[in-house]
N, CA, C and O atoms as a GROMACS GRO file, in nm:
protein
  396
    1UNK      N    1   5.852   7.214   8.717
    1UNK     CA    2   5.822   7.342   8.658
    1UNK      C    3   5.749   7.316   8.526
    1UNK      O    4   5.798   7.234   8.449
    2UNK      N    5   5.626   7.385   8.491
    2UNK     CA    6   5.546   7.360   8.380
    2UNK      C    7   5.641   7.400   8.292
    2UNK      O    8   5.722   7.481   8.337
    3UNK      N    9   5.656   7.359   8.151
    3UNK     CA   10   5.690   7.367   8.010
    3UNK      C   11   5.688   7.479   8.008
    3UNK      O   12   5.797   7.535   8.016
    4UNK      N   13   5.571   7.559   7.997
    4UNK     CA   14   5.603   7.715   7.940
    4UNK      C   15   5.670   7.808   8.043
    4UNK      O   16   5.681   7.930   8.031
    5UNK      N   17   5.717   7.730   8.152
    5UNK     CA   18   5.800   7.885   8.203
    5UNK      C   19   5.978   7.768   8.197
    5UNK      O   20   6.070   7.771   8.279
    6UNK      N   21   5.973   7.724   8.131
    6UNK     CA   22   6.105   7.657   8.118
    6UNK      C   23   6.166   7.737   8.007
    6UNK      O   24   6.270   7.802   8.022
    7UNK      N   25   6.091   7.730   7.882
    7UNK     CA   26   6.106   7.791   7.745
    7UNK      C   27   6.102   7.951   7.746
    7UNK      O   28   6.119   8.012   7.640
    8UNK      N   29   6.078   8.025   7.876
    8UNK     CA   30   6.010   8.167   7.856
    8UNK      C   31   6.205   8.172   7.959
    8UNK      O   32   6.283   8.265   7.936
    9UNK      N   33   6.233   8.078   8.042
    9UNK     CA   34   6.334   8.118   8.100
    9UNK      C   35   6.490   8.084   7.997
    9UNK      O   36   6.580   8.165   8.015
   10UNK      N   37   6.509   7.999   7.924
   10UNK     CA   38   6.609   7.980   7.807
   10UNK      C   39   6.556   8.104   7.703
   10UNK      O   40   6.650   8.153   7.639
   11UNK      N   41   6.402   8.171   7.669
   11UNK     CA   42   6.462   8.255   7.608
   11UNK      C   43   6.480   8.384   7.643
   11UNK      O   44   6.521   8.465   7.560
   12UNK      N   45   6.445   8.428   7.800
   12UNK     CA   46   6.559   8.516   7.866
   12UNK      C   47   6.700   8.511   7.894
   12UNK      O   48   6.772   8.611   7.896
   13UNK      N   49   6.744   8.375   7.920
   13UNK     CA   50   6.900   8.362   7.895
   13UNK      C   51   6.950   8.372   7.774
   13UNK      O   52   7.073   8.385   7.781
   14UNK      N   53   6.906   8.370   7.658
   14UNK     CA   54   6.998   8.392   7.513
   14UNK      C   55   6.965   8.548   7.548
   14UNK      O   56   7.069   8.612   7.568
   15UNK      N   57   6.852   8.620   7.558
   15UNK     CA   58   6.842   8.751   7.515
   15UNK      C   59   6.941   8.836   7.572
   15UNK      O   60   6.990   8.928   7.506
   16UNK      N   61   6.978   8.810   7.703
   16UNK     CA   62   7.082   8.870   7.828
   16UNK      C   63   7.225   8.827   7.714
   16UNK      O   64   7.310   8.916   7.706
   17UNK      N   65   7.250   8.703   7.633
   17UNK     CA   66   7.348   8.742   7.634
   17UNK      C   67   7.349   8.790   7.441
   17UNK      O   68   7.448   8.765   7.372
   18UNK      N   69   7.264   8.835   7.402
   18UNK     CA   70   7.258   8.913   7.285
   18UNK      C   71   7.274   8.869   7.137
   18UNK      O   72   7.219   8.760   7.121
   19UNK      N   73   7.313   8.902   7.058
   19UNK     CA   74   7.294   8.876   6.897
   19UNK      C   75   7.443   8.772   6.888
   19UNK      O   76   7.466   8.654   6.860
   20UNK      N   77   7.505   8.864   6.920
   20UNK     CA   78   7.648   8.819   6.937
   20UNK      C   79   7.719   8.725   7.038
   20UNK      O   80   7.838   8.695   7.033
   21UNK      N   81   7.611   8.673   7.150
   21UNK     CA   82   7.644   8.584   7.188
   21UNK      C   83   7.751   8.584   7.296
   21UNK      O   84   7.809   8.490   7.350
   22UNK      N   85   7.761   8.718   7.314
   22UNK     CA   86   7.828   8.773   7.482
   22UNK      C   87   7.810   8.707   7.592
   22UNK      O   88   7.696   8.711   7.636
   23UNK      N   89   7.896   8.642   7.657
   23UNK     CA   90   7.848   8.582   7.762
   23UNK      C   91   7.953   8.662   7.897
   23UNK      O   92   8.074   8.637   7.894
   24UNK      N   93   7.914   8.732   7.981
   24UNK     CA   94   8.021   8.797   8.104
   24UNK      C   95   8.132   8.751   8.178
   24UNK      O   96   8.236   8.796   8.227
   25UNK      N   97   8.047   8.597   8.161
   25UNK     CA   98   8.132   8.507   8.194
   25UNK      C   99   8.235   8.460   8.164
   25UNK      O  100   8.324   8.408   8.232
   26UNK      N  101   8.222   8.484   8.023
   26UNK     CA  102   8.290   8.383   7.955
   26UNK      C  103   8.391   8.489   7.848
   26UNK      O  104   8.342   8.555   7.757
   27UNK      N  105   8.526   8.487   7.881
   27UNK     CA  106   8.619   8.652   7.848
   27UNK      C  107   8.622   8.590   7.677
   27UNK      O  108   8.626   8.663   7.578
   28UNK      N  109   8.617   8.429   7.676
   28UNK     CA  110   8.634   8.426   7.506
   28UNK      C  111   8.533   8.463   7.456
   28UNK      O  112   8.560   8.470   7.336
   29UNK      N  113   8.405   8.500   7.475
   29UNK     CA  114   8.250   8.557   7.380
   29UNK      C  115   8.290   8.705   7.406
   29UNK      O  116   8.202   8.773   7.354
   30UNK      N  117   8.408   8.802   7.476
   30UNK     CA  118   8.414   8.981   7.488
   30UNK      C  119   8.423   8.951   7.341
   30UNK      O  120   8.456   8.858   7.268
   31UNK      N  121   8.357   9.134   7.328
   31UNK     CA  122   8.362   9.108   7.155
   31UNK      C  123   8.522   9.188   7.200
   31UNK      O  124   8.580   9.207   7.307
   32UNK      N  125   8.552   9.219   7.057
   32UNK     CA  126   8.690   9.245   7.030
   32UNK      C  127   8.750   9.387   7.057
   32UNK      O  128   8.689   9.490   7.028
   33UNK      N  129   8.847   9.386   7.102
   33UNK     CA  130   8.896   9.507   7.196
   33UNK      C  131   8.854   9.521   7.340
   33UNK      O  132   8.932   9.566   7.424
   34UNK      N  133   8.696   9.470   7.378
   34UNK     CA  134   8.670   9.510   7.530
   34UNK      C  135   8.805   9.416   7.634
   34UNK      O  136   8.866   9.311   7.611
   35UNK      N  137   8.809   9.508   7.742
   35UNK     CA  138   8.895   9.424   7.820
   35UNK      C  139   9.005   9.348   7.769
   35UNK      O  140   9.054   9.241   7.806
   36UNK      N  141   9.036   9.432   7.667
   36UNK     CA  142   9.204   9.358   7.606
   36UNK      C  143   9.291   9.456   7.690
   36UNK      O  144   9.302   9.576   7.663
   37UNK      N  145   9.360   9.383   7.809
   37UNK     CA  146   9.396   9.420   7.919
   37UNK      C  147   9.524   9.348   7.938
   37UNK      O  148   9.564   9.369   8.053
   38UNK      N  149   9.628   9.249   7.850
   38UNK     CA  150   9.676   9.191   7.831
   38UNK      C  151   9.866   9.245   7.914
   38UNK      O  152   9.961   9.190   7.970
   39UNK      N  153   9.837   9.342   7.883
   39UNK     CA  154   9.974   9.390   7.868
   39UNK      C  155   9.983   9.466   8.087
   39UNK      O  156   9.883   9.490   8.155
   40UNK      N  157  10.095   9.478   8.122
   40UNK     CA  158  10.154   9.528   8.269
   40UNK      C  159  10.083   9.682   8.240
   40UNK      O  160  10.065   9.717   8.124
   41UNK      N  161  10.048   9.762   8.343
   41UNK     CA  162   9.975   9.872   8.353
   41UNK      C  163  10.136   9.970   8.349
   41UNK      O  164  10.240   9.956   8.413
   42UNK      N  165  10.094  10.067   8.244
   42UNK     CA  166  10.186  10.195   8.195
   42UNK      C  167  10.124  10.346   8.259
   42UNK      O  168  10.011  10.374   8.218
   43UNK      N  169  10.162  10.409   8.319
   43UNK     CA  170  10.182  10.564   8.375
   43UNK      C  171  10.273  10.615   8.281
   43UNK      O  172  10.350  10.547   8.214
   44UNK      N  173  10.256  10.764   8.277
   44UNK     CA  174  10.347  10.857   8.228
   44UNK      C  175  10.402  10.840   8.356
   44UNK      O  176  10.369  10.781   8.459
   45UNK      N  177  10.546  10.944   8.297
   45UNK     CA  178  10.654  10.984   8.422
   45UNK      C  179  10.624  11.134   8.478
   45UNK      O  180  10.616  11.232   8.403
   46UNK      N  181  10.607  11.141   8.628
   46UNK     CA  182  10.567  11.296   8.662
   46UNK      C  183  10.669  11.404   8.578
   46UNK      O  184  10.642  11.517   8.537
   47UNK      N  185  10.818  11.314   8.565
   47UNK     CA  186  10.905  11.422   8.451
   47UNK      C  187  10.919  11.468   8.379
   47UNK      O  188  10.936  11.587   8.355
   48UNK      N  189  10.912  11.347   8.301
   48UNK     CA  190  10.958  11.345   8.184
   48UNK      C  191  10.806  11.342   8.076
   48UNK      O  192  10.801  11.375   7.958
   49UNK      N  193  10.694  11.292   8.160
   49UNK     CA  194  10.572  11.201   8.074
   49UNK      C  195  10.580  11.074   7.990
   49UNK      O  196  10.484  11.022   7.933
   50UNK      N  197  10.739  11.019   7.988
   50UNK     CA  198  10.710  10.879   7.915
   50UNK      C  199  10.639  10.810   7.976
   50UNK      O  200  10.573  10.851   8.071
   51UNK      N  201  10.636  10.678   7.930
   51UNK     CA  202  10.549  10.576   7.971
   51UNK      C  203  10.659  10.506   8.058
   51UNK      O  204  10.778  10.491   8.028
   52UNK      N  205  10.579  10.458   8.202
   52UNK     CA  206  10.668  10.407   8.295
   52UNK      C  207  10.589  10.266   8.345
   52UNK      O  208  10.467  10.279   8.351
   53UNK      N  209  10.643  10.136   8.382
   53UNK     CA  210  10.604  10.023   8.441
   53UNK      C  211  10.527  10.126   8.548
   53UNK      O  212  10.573  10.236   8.579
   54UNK      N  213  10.406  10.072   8.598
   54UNK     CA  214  10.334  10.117   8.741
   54UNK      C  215  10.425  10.122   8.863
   54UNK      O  216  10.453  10.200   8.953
   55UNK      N  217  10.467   9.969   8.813
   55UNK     CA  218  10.559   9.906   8.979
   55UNK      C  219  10.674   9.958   8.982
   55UNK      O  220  10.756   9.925   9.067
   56UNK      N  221  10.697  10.054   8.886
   56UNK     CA  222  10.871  10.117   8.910
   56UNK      C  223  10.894  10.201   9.029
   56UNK      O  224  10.814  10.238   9.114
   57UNK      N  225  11.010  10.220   9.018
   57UNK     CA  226  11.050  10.332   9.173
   57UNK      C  227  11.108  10.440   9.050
   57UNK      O  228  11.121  10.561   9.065
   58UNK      N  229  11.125  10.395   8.979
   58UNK     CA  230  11.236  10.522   8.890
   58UNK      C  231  11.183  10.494   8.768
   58UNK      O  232  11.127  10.386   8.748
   59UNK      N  233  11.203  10.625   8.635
   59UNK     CA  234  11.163  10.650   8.529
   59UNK      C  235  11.269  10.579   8.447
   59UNK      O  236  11.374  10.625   8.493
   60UNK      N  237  11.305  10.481   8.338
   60UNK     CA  238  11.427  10.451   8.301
   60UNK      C  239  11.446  10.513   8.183
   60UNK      O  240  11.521  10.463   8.100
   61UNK      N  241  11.365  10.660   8.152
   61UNK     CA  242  11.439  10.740   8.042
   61UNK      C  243  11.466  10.854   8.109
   61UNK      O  244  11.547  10.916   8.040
   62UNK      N  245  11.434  10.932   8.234
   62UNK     CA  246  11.500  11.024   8.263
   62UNK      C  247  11.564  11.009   8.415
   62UNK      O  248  11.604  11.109   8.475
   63UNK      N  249  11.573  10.840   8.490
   63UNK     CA  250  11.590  10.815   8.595
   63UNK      C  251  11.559  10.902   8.742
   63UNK      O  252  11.629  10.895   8.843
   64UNK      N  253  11.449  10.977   8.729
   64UNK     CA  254  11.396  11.022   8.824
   64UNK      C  255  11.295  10.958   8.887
   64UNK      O  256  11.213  10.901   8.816
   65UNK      N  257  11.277  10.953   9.054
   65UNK     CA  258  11.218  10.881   9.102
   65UNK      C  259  11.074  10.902   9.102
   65UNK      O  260  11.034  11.010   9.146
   66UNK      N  261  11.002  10.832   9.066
   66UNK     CA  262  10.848  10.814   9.070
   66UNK      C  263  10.805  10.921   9.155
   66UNK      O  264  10.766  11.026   9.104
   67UNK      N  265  10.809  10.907   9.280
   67UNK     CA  266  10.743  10.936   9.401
   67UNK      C  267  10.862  10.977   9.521
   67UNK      O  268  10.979  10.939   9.518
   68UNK      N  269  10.790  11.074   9.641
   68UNK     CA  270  10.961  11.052   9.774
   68UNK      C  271  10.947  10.945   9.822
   68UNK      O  272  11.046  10.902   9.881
   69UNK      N  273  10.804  10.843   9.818
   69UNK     CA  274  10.867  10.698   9.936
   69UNK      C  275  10.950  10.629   9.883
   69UNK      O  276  11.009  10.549   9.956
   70UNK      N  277  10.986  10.634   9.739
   70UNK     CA  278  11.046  10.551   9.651
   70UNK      C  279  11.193  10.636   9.664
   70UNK      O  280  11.279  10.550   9.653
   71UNK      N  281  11.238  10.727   9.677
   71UNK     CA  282  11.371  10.808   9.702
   71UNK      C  283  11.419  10.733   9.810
   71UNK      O  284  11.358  10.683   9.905
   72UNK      N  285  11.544  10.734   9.777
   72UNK     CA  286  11.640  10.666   9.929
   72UNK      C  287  11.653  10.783   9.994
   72UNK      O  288  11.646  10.895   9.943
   73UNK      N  289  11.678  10.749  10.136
   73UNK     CA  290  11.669  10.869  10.194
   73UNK      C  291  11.862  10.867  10.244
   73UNK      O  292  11.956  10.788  10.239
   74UNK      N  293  11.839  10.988  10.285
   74UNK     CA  294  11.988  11.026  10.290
   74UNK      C  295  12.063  10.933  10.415
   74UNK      O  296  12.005  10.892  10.516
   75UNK      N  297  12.157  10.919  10.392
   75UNK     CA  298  12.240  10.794  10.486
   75UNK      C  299  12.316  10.949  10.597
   75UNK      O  300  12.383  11.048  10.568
   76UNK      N  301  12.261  10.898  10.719
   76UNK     CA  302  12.331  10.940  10.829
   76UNK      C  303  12.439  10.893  10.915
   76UNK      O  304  12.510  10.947  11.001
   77UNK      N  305  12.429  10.774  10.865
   77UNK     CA  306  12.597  10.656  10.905
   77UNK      C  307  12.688  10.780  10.947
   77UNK      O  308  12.716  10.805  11.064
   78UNK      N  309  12.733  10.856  10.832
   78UNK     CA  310  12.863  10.907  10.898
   78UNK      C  311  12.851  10.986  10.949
   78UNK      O  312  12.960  11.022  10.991
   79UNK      N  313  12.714  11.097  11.004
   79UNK     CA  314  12.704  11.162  11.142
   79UNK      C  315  12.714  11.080  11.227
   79UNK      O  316  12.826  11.077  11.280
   80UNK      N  317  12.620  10.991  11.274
   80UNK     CA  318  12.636  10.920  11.393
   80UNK      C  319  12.810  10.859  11.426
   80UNK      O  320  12.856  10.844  11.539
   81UNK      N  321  12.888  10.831  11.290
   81UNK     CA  322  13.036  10.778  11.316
   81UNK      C  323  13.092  10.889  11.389
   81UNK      O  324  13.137  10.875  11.503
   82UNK      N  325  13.089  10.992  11.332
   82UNK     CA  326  13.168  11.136  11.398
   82UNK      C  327  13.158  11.157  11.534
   82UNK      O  328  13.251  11.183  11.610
   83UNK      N  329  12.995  11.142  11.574
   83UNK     CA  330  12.959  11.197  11.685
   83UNK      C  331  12.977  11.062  11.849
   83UNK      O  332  12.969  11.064  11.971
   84UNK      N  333  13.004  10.971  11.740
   84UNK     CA  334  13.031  10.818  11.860
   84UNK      C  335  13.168  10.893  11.890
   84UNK      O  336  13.197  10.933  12.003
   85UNK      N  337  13.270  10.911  11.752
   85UNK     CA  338  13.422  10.944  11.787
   85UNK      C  339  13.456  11.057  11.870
   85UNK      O  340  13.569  11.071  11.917
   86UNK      N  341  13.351  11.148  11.893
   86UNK     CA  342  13.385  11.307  11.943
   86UNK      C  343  13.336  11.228  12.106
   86UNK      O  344  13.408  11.253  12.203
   87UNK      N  345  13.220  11.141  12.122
   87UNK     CA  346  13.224  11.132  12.257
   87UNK      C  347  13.318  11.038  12.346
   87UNK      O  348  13.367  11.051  12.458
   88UNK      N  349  13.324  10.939  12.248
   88UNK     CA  350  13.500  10.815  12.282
   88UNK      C  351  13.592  10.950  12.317
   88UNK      O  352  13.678  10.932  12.404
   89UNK      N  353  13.587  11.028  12.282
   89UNK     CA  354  13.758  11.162  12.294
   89UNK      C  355  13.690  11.250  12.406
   89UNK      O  356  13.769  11.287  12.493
   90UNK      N  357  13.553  11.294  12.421
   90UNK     CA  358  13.536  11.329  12.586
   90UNK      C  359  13.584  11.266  12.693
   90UNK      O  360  13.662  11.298  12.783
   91UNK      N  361  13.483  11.113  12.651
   91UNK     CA  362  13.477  11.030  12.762
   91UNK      C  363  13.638  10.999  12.818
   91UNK      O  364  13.668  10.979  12.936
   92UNK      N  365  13.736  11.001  12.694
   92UNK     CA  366  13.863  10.942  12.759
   92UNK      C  367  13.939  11.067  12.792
   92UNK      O  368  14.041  11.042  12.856
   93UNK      N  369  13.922  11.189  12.769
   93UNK     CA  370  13.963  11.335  12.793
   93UNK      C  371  13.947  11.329  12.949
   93UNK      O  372  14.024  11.377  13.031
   94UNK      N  373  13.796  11.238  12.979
   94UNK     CA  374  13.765  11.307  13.125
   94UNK      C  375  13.816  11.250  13.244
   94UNK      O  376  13.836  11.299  13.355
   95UNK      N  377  13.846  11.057  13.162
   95UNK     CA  378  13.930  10.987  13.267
   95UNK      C  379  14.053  11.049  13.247
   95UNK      O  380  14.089  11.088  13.358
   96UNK      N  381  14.139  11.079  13.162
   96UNK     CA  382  14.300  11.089  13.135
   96UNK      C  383  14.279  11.200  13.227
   96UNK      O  384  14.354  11.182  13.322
   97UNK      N  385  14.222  11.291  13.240
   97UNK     CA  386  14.231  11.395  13.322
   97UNK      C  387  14.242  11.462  13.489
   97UNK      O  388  14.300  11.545  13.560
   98UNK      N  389  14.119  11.338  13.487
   98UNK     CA  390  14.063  11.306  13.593
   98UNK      C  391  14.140  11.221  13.693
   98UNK      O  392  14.132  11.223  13.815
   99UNK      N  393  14.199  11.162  13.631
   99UNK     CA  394  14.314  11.019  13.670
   99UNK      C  395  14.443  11.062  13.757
   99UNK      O  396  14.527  10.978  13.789
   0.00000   0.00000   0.00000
């Protein structure tokens, strides 16, 4: 490559990265404040509006749940217990009877 497009291409690379010496690449040349991103991502609470971890399921100043996928859902255990016991008391109603 001839000389003068060597020198015309180093001084398009300083100009791209400016006075200050910004490089995109390179997060230590951000000037100060950009992308100071340091800290876990904060939401308000749909409740309350404090500030809540993203990844929470629950608010830990007014313990309400984020969202319903995050709600437990209601335990049906003890319908299904009742309704096993009501048919065990048919089923043996119909032999004792039957017998």
């Amino acid at each position: 490559m001839p000389r003068d497009l060597e020198d015309e291409d180093e001084e398009d690379e300083e100009d791209c990265f400016g006075e200050d010496g910004y490089d995109p690449d390179d997060p230590e040349t951000y000037p100060h404040g950009l992308y100071a991103d340091d800290g876990p991502a904060i939401i308000p609470c749909s409740h309350c509006g404090k500030g809540v971890l993203e990844d929470s399921e629950q608010c830990p100043s007014c313990r309400m749940y984020l969202s319903k996928e995050d709600m437990p859902g209601k335990s049906r255990s003890g319908m299904w217990l009742i309704l096993a016991i009501l048919a065990l008391l048919a089923v043996l109603m119909w032999i004792v009877g039957g017998g």
